[in-house]
PyMOL CGO cylinders between C-alpha atoms (Angstrom):
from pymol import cmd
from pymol.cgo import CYLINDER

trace = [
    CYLINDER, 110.53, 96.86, 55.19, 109.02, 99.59, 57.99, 0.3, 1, 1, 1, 1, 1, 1,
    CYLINDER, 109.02, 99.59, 57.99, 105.72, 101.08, 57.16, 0.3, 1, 1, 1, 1, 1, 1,
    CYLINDER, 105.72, 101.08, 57.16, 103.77, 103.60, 58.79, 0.3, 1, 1, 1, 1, 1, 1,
    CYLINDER, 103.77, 103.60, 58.79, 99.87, 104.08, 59.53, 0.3, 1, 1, 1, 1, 1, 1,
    CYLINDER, 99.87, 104.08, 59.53, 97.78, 106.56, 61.43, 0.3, 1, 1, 1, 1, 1, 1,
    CYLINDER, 97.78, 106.56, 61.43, 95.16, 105.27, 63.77, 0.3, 1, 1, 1, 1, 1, 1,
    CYLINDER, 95.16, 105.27, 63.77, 92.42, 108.04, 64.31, 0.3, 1, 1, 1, 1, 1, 1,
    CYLINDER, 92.42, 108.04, 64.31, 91.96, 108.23, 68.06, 0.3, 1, 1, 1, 1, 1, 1,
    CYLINDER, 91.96, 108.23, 68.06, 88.66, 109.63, 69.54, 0.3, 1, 1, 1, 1, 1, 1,
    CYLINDER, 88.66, 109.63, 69.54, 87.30, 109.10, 72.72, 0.3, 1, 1, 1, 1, 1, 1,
    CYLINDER, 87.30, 109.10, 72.72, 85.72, 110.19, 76.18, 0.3, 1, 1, 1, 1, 1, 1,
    CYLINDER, 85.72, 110.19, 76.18, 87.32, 109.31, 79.60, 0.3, 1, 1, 1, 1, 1, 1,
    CYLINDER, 87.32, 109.31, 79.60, 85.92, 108.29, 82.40, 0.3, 1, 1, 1, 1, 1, 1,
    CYLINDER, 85.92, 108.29, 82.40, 86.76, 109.20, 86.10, 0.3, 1, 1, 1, 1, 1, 1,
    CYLINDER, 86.76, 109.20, 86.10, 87.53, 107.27, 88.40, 0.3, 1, 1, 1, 1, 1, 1,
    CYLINDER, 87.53, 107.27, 88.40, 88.83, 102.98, 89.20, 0.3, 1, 1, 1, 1, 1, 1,
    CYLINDER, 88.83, 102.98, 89.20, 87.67, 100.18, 91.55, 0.3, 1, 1, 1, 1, 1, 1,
    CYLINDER, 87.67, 100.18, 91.55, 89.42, 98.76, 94.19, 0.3, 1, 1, 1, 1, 1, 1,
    CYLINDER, 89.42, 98.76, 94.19, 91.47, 94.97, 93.80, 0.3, 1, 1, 1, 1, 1, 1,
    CYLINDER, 91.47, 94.97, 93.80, 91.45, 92.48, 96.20, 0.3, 1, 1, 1, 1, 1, 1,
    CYLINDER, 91.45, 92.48, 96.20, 94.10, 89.78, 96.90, 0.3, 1, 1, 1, 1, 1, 1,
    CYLINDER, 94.10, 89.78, 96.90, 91.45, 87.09, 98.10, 0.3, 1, 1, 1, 1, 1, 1,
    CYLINDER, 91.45, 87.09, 98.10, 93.59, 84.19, 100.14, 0.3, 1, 1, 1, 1, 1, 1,
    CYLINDER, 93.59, 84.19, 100.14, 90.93, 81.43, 99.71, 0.3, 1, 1, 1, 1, 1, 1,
    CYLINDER, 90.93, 81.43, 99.71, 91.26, 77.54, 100.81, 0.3, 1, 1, 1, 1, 1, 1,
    CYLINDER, 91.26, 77.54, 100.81, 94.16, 75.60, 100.20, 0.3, 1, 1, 1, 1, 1, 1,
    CYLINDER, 94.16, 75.60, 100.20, 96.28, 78.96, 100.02, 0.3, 1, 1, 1, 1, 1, 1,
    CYLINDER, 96.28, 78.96, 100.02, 95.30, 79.42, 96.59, 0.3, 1, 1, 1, 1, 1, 1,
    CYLINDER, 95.30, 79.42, 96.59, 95.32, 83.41, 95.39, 0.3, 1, 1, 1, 1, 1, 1,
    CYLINDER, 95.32, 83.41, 95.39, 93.10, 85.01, 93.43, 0.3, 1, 1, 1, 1, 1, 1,
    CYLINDER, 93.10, 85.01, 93.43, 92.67, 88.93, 92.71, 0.3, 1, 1, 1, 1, 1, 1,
    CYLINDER, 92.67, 88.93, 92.71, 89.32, 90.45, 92.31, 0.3, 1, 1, 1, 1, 1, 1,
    CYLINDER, 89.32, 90.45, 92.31, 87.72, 93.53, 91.19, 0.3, 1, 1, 1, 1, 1, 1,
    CYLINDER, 87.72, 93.53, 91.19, 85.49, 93.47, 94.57, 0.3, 1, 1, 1, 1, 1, 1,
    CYLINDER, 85.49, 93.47, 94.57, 85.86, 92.71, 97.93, 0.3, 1, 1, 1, 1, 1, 1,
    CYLINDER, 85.86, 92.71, 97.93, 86.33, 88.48, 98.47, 0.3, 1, 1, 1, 1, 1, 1,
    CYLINDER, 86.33, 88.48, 98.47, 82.92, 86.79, 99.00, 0.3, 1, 1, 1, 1, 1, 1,
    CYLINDER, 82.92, 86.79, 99.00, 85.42, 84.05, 100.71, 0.3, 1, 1, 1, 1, 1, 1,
    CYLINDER, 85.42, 84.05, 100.71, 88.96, 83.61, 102.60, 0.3, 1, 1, 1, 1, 1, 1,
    CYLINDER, 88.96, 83.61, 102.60, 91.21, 86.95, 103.57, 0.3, 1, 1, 1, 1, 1, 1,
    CYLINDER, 91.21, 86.95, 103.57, 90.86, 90.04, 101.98, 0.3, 1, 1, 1, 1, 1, 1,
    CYLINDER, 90.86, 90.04, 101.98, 93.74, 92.00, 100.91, 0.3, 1, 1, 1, 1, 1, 1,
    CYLINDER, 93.74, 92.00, 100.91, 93.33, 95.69, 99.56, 0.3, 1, 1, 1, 1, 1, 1,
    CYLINDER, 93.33, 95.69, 99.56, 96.32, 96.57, 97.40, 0.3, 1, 1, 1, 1, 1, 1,
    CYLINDER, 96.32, 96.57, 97.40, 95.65, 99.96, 96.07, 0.3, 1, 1, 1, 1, 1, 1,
    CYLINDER, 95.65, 99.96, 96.07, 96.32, 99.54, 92.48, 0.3, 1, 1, 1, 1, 1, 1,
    CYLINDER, 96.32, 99.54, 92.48, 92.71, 101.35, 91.65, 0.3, 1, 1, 1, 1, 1, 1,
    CYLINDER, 92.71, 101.35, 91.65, 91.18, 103.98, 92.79, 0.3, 1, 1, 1, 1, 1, 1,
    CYLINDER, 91.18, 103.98, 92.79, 91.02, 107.78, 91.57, 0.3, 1, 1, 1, 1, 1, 1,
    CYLINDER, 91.02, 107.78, 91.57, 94.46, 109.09, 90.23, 0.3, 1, 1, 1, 1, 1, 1,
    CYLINDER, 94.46, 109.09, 90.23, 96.72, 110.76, 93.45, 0.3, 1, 1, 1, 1, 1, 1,
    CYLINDER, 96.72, 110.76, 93.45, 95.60, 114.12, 93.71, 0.3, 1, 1, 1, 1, 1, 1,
    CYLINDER, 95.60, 114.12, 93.71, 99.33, 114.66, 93.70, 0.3, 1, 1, 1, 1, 1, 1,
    CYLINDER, 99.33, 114.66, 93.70, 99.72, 114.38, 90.05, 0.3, 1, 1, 1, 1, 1, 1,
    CYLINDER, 99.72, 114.38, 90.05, 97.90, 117.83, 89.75, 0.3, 1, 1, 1, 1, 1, 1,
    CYLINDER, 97.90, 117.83, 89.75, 96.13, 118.92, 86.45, 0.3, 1, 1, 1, 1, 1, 1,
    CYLINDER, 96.13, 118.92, 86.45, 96.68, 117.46, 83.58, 0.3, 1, 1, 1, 1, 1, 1,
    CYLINDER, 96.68, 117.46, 83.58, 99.28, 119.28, 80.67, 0.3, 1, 1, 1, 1, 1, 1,
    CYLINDER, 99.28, 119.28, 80.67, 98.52, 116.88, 77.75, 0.3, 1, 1, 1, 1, 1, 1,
    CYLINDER, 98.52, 116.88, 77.75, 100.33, 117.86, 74.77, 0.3, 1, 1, 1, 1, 1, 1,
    CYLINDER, 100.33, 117.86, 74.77, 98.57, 116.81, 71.77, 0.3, 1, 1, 1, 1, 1, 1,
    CYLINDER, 98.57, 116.81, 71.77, 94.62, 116.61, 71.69, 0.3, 1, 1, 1, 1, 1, 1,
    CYLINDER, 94.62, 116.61, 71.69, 93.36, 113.08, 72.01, 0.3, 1, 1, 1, 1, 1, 1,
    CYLINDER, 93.36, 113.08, 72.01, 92.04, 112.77, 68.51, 0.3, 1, 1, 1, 1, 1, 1,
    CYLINDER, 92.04, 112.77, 68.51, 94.99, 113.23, 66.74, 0.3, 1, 1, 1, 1, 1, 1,
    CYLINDER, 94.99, 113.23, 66.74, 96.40, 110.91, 64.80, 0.3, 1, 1, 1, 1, 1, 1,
    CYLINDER, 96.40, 110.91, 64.80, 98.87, 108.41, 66.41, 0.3, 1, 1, 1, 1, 1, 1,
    CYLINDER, 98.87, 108.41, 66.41, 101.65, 107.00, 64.05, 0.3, 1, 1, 1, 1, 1, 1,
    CYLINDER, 101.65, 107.00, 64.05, 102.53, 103.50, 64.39, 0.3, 1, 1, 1, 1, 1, 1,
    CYLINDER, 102.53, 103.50, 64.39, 105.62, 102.61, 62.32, 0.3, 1, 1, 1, 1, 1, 1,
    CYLINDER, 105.62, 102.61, 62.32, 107.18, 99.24, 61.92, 0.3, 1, 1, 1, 1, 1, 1,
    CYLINDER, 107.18, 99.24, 61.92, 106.32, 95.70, 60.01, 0.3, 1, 1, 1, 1, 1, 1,
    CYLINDER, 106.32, 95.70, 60.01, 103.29, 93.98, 58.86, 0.3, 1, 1, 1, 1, 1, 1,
    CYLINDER, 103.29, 93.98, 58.86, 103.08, 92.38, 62.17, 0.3, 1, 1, 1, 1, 1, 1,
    CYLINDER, 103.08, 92.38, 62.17, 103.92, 94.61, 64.83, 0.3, 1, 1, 1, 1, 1, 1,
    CYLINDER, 103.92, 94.61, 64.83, 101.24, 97.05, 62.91, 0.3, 1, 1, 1, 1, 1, 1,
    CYLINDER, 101.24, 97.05, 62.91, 98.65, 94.48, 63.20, 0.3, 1, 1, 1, 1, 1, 1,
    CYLINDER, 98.65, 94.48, 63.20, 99.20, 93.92, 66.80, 0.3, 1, 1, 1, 1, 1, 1,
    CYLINDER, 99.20, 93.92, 66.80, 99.93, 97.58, 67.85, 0.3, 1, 1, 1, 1, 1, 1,
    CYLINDER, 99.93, 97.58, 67.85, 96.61, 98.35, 66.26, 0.3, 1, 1, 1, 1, 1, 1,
    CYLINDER, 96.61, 98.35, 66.26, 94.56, 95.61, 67.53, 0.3, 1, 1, 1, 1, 1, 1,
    CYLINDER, 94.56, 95.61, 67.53, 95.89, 96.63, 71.29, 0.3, 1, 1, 1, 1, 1, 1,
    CYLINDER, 95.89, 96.63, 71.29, 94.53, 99.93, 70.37, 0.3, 1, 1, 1, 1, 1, 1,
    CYLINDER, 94.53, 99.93, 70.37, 91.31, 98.73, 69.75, 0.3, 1, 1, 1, 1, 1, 1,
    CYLINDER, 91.31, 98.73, 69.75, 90.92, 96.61, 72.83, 0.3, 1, 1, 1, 1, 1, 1,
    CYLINDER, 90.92, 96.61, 72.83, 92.03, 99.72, 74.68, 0.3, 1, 1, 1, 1, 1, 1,
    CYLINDER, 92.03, 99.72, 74.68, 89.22, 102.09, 73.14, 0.3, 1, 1, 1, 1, 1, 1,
    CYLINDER, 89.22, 102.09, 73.14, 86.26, 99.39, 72.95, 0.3, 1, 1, 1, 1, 1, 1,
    CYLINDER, 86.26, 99.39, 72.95, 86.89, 98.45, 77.48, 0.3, 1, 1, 1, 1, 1, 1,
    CYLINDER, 86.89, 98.45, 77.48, 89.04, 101.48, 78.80, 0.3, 1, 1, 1, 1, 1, 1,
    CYLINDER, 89.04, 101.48, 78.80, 88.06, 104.83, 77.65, 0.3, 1, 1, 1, 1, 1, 1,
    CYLINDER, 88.06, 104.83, 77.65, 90.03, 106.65, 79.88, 0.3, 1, 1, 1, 1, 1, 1,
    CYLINDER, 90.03, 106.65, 79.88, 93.23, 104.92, 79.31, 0.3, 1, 1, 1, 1, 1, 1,
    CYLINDER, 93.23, 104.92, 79.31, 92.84, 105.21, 75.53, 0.3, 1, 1, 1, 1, 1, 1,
    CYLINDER, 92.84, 105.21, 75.53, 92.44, 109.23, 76.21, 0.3, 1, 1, 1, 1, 1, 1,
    CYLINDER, 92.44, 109.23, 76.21, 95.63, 108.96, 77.67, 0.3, 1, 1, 1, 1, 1, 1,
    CYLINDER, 95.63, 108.96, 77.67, 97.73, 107.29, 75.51, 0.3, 1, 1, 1, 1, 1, 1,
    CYLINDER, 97.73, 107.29, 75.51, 96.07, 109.38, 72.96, 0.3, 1, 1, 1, 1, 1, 1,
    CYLINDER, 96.07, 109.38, 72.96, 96.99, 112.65, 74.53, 0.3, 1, 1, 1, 1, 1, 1,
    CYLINDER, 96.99, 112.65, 74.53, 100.32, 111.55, 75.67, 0.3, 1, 1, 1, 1, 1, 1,
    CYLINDER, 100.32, 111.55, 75.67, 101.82, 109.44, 73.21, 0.3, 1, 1, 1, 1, 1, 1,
    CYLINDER, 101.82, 109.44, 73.21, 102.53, 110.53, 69.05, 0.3, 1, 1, 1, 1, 1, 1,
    CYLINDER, 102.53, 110.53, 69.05, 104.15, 107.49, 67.67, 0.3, 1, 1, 1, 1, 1, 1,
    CYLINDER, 104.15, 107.49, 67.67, 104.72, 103.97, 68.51, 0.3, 1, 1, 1, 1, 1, 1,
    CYLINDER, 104.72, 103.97, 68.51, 107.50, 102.42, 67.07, 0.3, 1, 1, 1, 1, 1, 1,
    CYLINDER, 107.50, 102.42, 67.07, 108.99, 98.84, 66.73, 0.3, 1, 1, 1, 1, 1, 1,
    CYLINDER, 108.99, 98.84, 66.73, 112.41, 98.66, 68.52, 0.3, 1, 1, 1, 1, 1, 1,
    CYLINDER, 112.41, 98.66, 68.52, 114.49, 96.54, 70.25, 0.3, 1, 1, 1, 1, 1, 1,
    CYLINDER, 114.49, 96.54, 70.25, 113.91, 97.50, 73.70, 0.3, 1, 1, 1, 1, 1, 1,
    CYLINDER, 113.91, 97.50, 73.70, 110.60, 98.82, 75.09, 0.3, 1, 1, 1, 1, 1, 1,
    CYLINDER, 110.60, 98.82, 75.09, 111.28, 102.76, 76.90, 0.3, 1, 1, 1, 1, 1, 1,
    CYLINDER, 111.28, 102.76, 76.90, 109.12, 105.92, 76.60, 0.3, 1, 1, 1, 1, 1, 1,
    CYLINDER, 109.12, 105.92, 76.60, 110.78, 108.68, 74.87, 0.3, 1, 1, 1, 1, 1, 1,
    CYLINDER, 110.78, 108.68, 74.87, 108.77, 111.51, 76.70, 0.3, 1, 1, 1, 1, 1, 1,
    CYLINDER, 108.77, 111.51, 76.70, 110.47, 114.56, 74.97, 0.3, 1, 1, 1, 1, 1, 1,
    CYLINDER, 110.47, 114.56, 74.97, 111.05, 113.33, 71.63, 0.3, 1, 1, 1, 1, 1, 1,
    CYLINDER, 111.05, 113.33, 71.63, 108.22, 115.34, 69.03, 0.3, 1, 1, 1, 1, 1, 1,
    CYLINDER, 108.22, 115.34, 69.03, 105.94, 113.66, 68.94, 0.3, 1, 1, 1, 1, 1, 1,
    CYLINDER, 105.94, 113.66, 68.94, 106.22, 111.80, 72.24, 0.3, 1, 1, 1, 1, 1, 1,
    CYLINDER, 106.22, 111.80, 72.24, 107.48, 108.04, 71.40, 0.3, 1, 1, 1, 1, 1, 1,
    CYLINDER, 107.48, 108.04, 71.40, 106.93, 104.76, 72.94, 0.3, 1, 1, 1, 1, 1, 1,
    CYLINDER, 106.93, 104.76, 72.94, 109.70, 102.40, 71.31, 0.3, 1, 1, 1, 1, 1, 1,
    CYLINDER, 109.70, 102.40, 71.31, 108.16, 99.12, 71.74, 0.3, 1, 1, 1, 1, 1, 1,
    CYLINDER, 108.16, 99.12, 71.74, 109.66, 95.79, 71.34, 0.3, 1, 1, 1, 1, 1, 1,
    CYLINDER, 109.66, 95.79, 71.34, 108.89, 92.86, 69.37, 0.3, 1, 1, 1, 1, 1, 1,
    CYLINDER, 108.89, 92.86, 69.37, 108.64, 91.06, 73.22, 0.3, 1, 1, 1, 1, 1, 1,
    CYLINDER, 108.64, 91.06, 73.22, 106.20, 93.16, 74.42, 0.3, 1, 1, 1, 1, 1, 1,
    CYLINDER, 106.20, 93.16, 74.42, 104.15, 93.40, 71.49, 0.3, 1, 1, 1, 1, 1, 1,
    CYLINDER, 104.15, 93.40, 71.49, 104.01, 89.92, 70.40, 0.3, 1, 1, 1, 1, 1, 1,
    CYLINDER, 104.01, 89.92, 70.40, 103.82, 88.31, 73.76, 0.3, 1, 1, 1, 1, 1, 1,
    CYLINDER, 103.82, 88.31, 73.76, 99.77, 89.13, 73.50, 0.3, 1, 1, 1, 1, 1, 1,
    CYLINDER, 99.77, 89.13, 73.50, 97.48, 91.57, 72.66, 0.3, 1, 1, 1, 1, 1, 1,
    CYLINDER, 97.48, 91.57, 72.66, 95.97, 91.92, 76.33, 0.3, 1, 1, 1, 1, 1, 1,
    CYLINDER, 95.97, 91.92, 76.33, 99.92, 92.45, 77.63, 0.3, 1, 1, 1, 1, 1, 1,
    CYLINDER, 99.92, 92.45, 77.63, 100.78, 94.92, 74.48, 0.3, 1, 1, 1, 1, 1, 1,
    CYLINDER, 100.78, 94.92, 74.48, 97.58, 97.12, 75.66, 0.3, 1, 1, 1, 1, 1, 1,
    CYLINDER, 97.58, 97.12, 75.66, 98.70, 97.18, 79.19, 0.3, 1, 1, 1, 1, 1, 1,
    CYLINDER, 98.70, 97.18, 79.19, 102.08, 97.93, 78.18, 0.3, 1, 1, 1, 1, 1, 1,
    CYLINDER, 102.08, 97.93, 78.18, 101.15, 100.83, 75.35, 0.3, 1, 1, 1, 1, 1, 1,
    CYLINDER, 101.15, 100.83, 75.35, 99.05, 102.61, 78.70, 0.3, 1, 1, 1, 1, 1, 1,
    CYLINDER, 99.05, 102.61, 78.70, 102.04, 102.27, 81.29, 0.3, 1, 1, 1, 1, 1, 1,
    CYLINDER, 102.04, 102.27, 81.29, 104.41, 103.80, 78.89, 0.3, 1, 1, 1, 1, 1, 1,
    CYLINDER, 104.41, 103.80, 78.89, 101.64, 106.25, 78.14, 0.3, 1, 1, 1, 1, 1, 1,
    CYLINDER, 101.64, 106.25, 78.14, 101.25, 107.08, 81.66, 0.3, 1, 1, 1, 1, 1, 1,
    CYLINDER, 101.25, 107.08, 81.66, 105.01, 107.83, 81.94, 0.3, 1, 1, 1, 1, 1, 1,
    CYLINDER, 105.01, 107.83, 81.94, 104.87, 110.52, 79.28, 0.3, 1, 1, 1, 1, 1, 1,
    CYLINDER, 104.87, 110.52, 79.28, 101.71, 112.13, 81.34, 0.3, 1, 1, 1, 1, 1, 1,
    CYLINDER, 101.71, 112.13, 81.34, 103.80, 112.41, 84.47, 0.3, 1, 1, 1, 1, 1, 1,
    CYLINDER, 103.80, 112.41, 84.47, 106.82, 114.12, 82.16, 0.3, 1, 1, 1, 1, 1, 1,
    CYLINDER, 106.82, 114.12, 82.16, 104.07, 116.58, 80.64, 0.3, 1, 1, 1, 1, 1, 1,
    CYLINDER, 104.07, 116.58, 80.64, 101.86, 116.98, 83.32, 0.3, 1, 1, 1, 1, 1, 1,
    CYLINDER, 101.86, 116.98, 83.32, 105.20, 117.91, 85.35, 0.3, 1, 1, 1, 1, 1, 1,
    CYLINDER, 105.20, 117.91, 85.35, 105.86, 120.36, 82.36, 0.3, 1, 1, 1, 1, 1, 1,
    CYLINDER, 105.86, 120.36, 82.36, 102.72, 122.33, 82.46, 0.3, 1, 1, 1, 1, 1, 1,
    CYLINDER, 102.72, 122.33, 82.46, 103.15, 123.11, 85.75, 0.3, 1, 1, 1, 1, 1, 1,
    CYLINDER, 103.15, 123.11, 85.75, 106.61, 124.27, 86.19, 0.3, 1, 1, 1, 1, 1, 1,
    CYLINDER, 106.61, 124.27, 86.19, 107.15, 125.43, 82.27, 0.3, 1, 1, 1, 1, 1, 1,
    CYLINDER, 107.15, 125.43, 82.27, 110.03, 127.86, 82.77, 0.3, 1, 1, 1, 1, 1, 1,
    CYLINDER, 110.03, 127.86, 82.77, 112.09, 124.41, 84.49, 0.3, 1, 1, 1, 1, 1, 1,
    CYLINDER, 112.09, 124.41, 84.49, 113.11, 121.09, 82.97, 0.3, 1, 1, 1, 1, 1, 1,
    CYLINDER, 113.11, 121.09, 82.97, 111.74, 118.14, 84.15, 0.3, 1, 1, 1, 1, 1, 1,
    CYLINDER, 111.74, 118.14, 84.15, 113.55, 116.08, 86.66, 0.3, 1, 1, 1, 1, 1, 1,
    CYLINDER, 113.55, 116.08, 86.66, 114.04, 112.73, 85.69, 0.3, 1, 1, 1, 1, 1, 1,
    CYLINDER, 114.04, 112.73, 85.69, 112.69, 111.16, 88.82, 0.3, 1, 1, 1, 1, 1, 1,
    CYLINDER, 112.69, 111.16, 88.82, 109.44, 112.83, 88.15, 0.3, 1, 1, 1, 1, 1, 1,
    CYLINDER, 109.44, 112.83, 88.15, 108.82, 110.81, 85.52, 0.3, 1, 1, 1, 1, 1, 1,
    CYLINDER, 108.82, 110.81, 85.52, 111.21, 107.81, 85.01, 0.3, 1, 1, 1, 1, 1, 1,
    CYLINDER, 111.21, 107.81, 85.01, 111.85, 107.03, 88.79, 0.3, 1, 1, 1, 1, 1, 1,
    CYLINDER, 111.85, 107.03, 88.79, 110.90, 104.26, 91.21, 0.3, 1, 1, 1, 1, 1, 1,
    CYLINDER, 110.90, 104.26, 91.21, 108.34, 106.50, 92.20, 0.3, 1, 1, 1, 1, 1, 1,
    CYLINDER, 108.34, 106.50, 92.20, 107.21, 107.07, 88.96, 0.3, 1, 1, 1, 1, 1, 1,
    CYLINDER, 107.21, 107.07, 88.96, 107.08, 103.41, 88.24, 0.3, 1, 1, 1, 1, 1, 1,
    CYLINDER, 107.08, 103.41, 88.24, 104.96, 103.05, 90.66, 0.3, 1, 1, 1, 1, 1, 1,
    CYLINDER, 104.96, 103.05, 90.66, 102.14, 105.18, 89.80, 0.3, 1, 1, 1, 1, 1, 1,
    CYLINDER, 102.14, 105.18, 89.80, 102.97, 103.93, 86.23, 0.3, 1, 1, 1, 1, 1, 1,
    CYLINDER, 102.97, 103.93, 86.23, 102.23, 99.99, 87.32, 0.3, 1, 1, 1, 1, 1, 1,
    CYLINDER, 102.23, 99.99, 87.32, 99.26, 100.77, 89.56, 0.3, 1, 1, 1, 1, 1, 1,
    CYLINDER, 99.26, 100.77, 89.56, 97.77, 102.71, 86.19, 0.3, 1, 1, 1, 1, 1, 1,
    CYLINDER, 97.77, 102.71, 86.19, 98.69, 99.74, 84.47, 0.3, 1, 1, 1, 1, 1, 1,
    CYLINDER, 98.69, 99.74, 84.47, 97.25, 96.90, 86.66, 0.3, 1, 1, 1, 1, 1, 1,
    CYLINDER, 97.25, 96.90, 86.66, 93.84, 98.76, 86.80, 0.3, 1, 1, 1, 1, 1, 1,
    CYLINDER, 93.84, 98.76, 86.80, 93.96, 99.00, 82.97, 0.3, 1, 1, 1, 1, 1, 1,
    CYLINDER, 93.96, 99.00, 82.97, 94.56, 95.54, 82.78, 0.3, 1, 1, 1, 1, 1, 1,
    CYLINDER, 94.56, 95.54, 82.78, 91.96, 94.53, 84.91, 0.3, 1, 1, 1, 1, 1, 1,
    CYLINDER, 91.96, 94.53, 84.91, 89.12, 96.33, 82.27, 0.3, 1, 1, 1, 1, 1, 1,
    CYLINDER, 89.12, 96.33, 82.27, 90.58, 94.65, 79.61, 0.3, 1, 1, 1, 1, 1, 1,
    CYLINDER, 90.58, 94.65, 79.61, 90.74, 91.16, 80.75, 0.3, 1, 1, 1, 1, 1, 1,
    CYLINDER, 90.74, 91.16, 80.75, 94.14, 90.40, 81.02, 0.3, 1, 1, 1, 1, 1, 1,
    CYLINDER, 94.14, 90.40, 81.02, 94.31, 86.88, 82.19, 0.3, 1, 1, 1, 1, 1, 1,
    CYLINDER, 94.31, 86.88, 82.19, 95.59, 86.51, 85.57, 0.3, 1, 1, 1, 1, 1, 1,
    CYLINDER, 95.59, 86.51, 85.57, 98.72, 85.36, 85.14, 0.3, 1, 1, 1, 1, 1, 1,
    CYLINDER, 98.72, 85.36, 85.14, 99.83, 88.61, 83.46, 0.3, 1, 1, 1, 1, 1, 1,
    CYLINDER, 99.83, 88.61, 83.46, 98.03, 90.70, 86.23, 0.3, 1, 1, 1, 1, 1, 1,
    CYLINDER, 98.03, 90.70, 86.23, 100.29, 88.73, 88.39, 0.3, 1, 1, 1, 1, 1, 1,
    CYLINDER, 100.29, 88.73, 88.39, 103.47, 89.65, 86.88, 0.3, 1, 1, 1, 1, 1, 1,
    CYLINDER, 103.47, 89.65, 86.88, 102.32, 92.98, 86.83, 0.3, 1, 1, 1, 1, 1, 1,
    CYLINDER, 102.32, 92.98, 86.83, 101.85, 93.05, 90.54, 0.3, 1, 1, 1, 1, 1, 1,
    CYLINDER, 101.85, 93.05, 90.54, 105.12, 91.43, 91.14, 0.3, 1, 1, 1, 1, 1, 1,
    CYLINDER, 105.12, 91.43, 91.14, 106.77, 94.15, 89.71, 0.3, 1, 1, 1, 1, 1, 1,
    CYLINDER, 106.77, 94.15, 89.71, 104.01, 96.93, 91.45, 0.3, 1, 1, 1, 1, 1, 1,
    CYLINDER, 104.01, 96.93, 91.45, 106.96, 98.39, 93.81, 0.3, 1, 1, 1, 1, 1, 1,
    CYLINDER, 106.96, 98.39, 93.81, 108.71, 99.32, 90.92, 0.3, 1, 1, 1, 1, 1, 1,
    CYLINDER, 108.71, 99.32, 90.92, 111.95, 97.15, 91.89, 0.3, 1, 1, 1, 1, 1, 1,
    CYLINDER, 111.95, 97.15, 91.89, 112.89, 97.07, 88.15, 0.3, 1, 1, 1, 1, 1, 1,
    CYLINDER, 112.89, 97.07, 88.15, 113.54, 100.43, 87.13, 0.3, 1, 1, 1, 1, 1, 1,
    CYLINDER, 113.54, 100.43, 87.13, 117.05, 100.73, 87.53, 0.3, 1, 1, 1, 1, 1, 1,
    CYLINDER, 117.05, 100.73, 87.53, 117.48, 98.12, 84.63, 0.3, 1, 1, 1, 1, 1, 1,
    CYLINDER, 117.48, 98.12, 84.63, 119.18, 99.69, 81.84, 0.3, 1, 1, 1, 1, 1, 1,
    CYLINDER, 119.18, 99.69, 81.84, 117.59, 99.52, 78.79, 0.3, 1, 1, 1, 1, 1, 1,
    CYLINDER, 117.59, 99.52, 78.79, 119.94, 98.29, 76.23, 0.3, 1, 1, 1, 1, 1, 1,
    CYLINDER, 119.94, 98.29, 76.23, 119.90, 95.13, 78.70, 0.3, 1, 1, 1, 1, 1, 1,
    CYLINDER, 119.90, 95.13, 78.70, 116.09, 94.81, 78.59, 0.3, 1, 1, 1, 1, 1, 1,
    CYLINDER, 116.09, 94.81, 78.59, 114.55, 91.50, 76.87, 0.3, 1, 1, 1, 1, 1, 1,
    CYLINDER, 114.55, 91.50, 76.87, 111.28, 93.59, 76.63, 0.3, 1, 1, 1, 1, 1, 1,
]
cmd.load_cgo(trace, "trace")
C-alpha cells in the first residue's frame, strides 16, 4: 500500500560554500577536509565554492514553502522525511533548493529526476533511500540540483525547449556532484560516502541508462 504526505518546507538560503581539501598525509593515507591540511599535500578540488556564475539567475518554479509530496510506503516515507529534516536543520540553502525545484518524491525502482513532469519529480529508489539517511539527503539535493539547471535554463530562454545536455549531461553531472559533495560535507556524511561521491565527481556515469541502474 502507497501513501502520500506533505512536508511543509520553509526556509532561508545562504550564499556561498567552502573550499575541500584532499590532504595526502603519512603513510599515503587520504583524508578530505573542509580547510586547508594542517599536515602532508594539499589538494584543492573545487567541489565548493560559490555556484558558476554561468548558471545565471535562478527560474525556480514553485515557491520554496510549498508543500512537497512524498508518496510511497511506511518506510521510504519515514526515511524521505527524516533526509528532509537533516537537510533543513545543517544546509539551508540546499533545502531552498530542493524545495523550489522539486514537487514530489516518489518511491521507484530506479533513482532519475523527472524535471518537466508537474510537479517536478525525483523517482527515488529503495537503494538510494535506504542505503542511509546522510546518502538519501545528498541524493534528494543532486537530483534537486538537476531540475534547477532544467528550470533555470527555462527562465531564460522561455520561448525554446530545453536541451537535454543542459540539464542531464556530463556537464550537468558535474555541477550536479560538486553541489552534492558540498552538501554532503554540511551534513556529515561519513567519509566513505563523500568518497564515492568524488569518485564519480567527473560525471563518468551518466551515460548509464536508467532501467539498468541498481540505484
Amino acid at each position: 500500500m502507497r501513501y502520500v504526505i506533505a512536508i511543509l518546507i520553509s526556509i532561508a538560503s545562504s550564499s556561498s560554500f567552502s573550499a575541500v581539501f584532499k590532504c595526502e598525509l603519512a603513510g599515503g593515507k587520504i583524508e578530505y577536509q573542509a580547510s586547508p591540511c594542517n599536515t602532508g599535500k594539499p589538494v584543492p578540488l573545487n567541489v565548493h565554492g560559490t555556484l558558476p556564475p554561468s548558471d545565471g539567475p535562478s527560474f525556480p518554479p514553485r515557491p520554496d514553502s510549498q508543500q512537497i509530496e512524498v508518496a510511497g510506503d511506511p518506510k521510504f516515507l519515514a526515511r524521505v522525511y527524516e533526509a528532509l529534516a537533516l537537510l533543513k536543520a545543517r544546509d539551508s540553502q540546499a533545502y531552498s533548493i530542493v524545495a523550489g525545484y522539486v514537487g514530489r518524491i516518489e518511491q521507484s525502482p530506479h533513482s532519475g529526476m523527472n524535471a518537466s513532469a508537474d510537479p517536478p519529480t525525483f523517482q527515488m529508489s529503495d537503494a538510494t533511500a535506504n542505503y542511509s539517511v546522510t546518502w538519501a539527503a545528498a541524493s534528494i539535493a543532486h537530483d534537486a540540483y538537476h531540475s534547477k539547471l532544467y528550470y533555470d535554463h527555462k527562465g531564460a530562454h522561455p520561448t525554446s525547449p530545453v536541451p537535454g545536455n543542459v540539464w542531464g549531461g556530463t556537464g550537468a553531472e558535474i555541477k550536479c556532484n560538486k553541489f552534492q559533495i558540498s552538501v554532503m560535507r554540511k551534513i556529515g556524511a561519513p567519509q566513505n560516502e563523500i568518497d564515492h561521491a568524488l569518485v564519480n565527481s567527473d560525471g563518468h556515469y551518466i551515460g548509464q541508462d536508467i532501467r539498468t541502474r541498481k540505484y
